[in-house]
N, C-alpha and C positions, 0 to 999 in steps of 0.2 A: 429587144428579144426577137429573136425569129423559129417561127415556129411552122413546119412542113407537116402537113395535114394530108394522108394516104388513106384516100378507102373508092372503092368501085364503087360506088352510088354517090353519081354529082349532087344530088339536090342535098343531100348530108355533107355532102364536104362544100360544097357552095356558101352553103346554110352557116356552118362552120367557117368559112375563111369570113364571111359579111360579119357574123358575131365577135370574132377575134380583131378586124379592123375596128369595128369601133370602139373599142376598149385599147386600140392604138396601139397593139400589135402588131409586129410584122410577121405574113405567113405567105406560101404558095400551098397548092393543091399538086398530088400526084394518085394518079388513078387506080396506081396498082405497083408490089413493091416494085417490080422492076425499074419502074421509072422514077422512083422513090428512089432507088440503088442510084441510080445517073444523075440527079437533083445532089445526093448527099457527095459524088464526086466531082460536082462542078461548084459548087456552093455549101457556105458551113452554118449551120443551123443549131440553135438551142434546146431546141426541145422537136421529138419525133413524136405526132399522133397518127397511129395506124388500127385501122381496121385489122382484126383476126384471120376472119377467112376473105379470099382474093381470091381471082382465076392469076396464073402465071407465075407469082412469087406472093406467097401468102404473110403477113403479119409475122406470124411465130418467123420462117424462115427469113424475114428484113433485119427480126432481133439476132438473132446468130449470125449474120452476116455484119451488120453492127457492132456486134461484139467481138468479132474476128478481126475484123481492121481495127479494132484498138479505138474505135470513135468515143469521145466522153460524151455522149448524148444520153441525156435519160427519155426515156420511150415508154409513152403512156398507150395499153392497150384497147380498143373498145369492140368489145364480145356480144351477140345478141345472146336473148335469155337462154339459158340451158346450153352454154358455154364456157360455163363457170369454171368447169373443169381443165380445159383447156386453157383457161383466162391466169389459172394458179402456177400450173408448166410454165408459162412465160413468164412469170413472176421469179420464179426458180431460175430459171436459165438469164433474170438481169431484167427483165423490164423495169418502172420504176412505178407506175401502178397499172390500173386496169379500172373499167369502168363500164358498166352493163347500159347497152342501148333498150329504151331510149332514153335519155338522162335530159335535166337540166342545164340550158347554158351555164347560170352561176355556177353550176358543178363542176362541171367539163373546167372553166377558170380559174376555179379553186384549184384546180388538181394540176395546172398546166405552172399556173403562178409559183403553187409549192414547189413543183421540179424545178422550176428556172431555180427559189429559192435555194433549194438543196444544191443543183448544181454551183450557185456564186460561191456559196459556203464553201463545200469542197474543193473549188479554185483558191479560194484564199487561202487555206489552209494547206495542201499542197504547196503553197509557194511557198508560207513562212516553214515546211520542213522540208523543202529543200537543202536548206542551207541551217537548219536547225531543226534539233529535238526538242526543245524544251521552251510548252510553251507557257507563256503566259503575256498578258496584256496589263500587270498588274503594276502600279509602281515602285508598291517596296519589294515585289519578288524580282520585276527587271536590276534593281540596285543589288538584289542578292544572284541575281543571273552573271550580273558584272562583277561582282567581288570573286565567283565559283569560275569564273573564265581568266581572273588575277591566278589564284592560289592553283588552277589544272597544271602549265605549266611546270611548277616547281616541285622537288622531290616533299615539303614538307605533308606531316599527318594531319587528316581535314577529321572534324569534328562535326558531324550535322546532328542537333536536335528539333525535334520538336512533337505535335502530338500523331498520334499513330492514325497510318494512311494519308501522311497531309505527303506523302513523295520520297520520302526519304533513300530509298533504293534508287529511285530515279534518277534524284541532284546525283547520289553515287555514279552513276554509269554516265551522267552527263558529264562530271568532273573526269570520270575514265578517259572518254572519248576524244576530250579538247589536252589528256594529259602527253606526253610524252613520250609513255608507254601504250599510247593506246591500240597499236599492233599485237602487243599482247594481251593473257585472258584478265577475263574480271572474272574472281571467285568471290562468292556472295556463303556469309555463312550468318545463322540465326542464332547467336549464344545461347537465348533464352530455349529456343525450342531441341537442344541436346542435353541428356542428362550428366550431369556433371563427371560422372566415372568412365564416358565416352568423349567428354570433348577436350581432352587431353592429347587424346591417340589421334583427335580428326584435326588437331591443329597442327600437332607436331609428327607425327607417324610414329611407326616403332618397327623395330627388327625382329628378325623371325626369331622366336622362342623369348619375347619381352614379356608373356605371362600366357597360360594357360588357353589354349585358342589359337594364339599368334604363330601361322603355322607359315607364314611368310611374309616378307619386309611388307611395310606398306608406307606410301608418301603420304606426310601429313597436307594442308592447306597452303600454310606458308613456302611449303616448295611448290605444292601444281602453278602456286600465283606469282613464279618467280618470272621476271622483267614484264612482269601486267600490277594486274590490282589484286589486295584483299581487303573484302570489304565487309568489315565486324560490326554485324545489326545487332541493336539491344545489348550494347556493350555496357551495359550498367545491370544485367543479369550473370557476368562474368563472379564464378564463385571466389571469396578470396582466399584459398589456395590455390589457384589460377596467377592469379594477379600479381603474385610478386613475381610467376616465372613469367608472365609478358611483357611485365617492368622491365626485367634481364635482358628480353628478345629483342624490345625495340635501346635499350643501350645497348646493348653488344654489338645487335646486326647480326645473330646467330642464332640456332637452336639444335637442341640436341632431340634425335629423337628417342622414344621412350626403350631401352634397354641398350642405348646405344653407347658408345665412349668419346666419339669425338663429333666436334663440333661442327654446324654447317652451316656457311653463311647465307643468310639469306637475302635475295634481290628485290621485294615486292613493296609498290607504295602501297600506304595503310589510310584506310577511310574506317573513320568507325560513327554511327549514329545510335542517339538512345531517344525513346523519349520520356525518359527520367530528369530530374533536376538534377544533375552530378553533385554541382556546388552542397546541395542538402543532401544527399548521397554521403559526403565527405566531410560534412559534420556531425550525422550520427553515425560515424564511423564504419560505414557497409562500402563504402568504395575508397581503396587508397589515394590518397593527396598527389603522391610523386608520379603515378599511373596519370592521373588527370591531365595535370601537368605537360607531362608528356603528349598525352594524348588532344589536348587543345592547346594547340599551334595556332591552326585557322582553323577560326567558328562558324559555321552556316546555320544559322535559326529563322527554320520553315516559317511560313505565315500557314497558317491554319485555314479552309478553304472557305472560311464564312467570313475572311478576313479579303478573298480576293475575288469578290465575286461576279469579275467582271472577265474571270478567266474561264468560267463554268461554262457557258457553251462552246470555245474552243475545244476544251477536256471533253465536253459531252463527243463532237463530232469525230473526234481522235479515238475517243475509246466505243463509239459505233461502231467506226471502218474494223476494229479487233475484234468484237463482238460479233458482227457480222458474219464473218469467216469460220470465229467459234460456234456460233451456234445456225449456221446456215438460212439466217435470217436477209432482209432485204429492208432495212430500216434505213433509208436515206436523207429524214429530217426530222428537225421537231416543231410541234405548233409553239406559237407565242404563248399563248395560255402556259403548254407546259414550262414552257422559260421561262415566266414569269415567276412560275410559282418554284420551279429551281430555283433561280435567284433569290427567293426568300427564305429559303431554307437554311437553317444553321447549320447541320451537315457535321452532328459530331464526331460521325466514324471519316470526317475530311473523303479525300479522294476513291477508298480503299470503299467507302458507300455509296459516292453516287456511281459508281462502276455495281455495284450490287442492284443499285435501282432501275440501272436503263438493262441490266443482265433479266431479272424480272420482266421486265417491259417486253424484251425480244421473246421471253415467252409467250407472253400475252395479247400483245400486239396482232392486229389481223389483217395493218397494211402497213404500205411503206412511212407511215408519219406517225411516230408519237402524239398521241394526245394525252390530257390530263388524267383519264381515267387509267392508262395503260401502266403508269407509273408506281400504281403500287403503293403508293405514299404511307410510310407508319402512323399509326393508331393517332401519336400524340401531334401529329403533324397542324394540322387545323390550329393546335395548341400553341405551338414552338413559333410560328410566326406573326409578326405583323399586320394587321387587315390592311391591306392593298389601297391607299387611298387615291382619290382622283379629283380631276378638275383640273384649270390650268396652270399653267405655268406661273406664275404671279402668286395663284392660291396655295400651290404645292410650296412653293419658295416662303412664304409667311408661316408655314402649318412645318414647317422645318426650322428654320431660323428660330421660333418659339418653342421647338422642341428640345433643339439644340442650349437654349438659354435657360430654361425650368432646368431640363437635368443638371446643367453644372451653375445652378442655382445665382445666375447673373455675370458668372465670370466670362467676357466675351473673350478672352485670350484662349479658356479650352473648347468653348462650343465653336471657334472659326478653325481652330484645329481639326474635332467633330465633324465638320462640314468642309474642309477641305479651301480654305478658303482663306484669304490673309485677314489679318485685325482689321485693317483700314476697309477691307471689302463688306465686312458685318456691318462695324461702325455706321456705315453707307446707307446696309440694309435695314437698321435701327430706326435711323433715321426717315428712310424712305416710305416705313413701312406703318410709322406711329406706333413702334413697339416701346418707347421710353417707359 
């Protein structure tokens, strides 16, 4: 880590460069921005610590000039007292935090540490959407990343289930992207949230004077999404007087629209996601068999995000940088604690909630870093998870392997499953551990 330390008073920045060496930092000193501006274009640096007010080129004016060459430096700023105000503007316009002289070294470290950390994070993450939207670290969603990157190519109908806000629109537009058509649009439509005597005319259109109102043509769905996508969410709220004319739509390859006489084919791949059980759907007879059918070709079934939760801080930092922008906030990281305690979260509204919870957070939040209290956390939270346990490695691995073996009541073929780990590897740890 290299970190440039700006402020017009040596024995603070002296003071500062001898505390950051020995905590085995690398840093230089610059007196005043301008020479801080000539530092930062001969040499690249991690983190900017600048003093506020300067003679020559002041703090605030280094952040704007910083921000104008496009530099990814996060720039922490330090304000004497009753500069608060001035210390927030720079917060606004990009700083990464601020800090009130005269502070503590461990503070100043904490604050330098978290930018570097914030900054790796948004390196890595950057890189892997480079070349990809969709992330995850998870391993049975990478297997379903690779089955949804098989099936993009090809004209057939994709089927995604699973429970609501675990992605479902997402896997859609990522299967768009890698399809075919992906020059053309994706049309995204809600079945459930149109009332049924409207979502006739907004799938197929109708010609003018087709009832009462219809005072001119209008193009239903399946034409605007002609040589792109349409993408039918909650297709298991489709009413079944619907359902036989979209049975028709996808055999024929045509539609007629509503007052109209002749038929029009239509071009659009079809993605549809529920998260209903169809199969039980189509045994108490509320969804047709032949529709189903039809409609799962290729299956995509989400993992739910208490199921992948080793993807949860990728998604936190992805859906920051959005939030961000949304609500004009400057949230650049999260502490451990709060990761931790994400992480143990079951997260029954999946995705669609932990975007509501760090959304909360940017309100609440009064610096650049989430903590545990900013989060907001539901009532039954405390409840819904596990108590955190600790000690080491050895101990944790014993206090698992026995957990693993009590719940599936001695069968070591599902608790190594459980734990991710093959028969022979338990066996091992049975052994090892004088768990007979």
């Amino acid at each position: 880590m290299n970190v440039l330390v700006v402020d017009d008073e040596k024995n603070i920045r002296e003071i500062m460069i001898k505390v950051l060496k020995l905590e085995n930092i690398n840093c230089a000193g610059a007196e005043n921005g301008l020479s801080a501006q000539r530092m930062l274009q001969e040499k690249s640096f991690d983190i900017v610590v600048s003093d506020l007010k300067m003679p020559g080129m002041s703090g605030q004016e280094l952040l704007e000039w910083i921000g104008k060459e496009g530099l990814n430096i996060p720039v922490i700023m330090m304000s004497a007292f009753g500069q608060a105000e001035d210390a927030v503007r720079a917060l606004k316009q990009g700083a990464f935090d601020y800090i009130v002289k005269p502070f503590a070294p461990e503070e100043m470290l904490h604050r330098i540490r978290t930018a570097y950390k914030s900054k790796m994070m948004e390196l890595q993450l950057d890189e892997k959407l480079k070349d990809d939207s969709y992330i995850t670290h998870s391993p049975g969603m990478l297997k379903l990343k690779e089955r949804m990157l098989r099936v993009a190519p090809t004209p057939s109908m994709v089927l995604i289930t699973g429970e609501s806000g675990s992605g479902k629109e997402v896997s859609a537009r990522f299967i768009h992207k890698n399809s075919q058509v992906s020059n053309g649009p994706f049309i995204s439509i809600n079945i459930g949230g149109i009332p049924e005597n409207l979502l006739e005319s907004e799938l197929f259109g109708y010609e003018k004077g087709a009832f009462t109102g219809a005072e001119k043509r209008k193009i239903g769905l399946f034409e605007t999404a002609a040589g792109g996508t349409l993408f039918l969410d909650e297709i298991g709220e489709m009413p079944s007087s619907l359902q036989v004319k979209l049975l028709r739509v996808f055999q024929d390859k045509t539609i007629r629209r509503l007052g109209g006489i002749s038929d029009i084919p239509i071009n659009a791949r079809i993605i549809s996601a529920t998260n209903k059980n169809l199969e039980e759907e189509v045994k108490k007879q509320t969804f047709r068999e032949d529709l189903f059918y039809r409609l799962n070709v290729a299956r995509i079934e989400l993992m739910p995000l208490r199921e992948r939760k080793e993807d949860i801080l990728a998604i936190s930092i992805s859906l920051l940088k959005k939030l961000n922008k949304k609500m004009g906030s400057n949230i650049r990281t999260i502490s451990d604690q709060a990761i931790e305690w994400l992480e143990s979260y079951d997260f029954p509204g999946n995705i669609r909630e932990l975007e509501n919870i760090l959304e909360r957070a940017c309100i609440f939040s009064g610096g650049t870093e989430f903590v545990l209290k900013d989060l907001d956390l539901p009532g039954n939270f405390n409840r819904s998870v596990d108590k955190i346990e600790r000690g080491t490695i050895q101990e944790m691995e014993v206090k698992m392997t026995k957990k693993a073996l009590h719940k599936w009541e001695g069968n070591r073929t599902k608790a190594a499953k459980e734990l991710g780990i093959s028969r022979r590897t338990i066996l091992n740890k049975i052994k090892e551990f004088n768990l007979e």
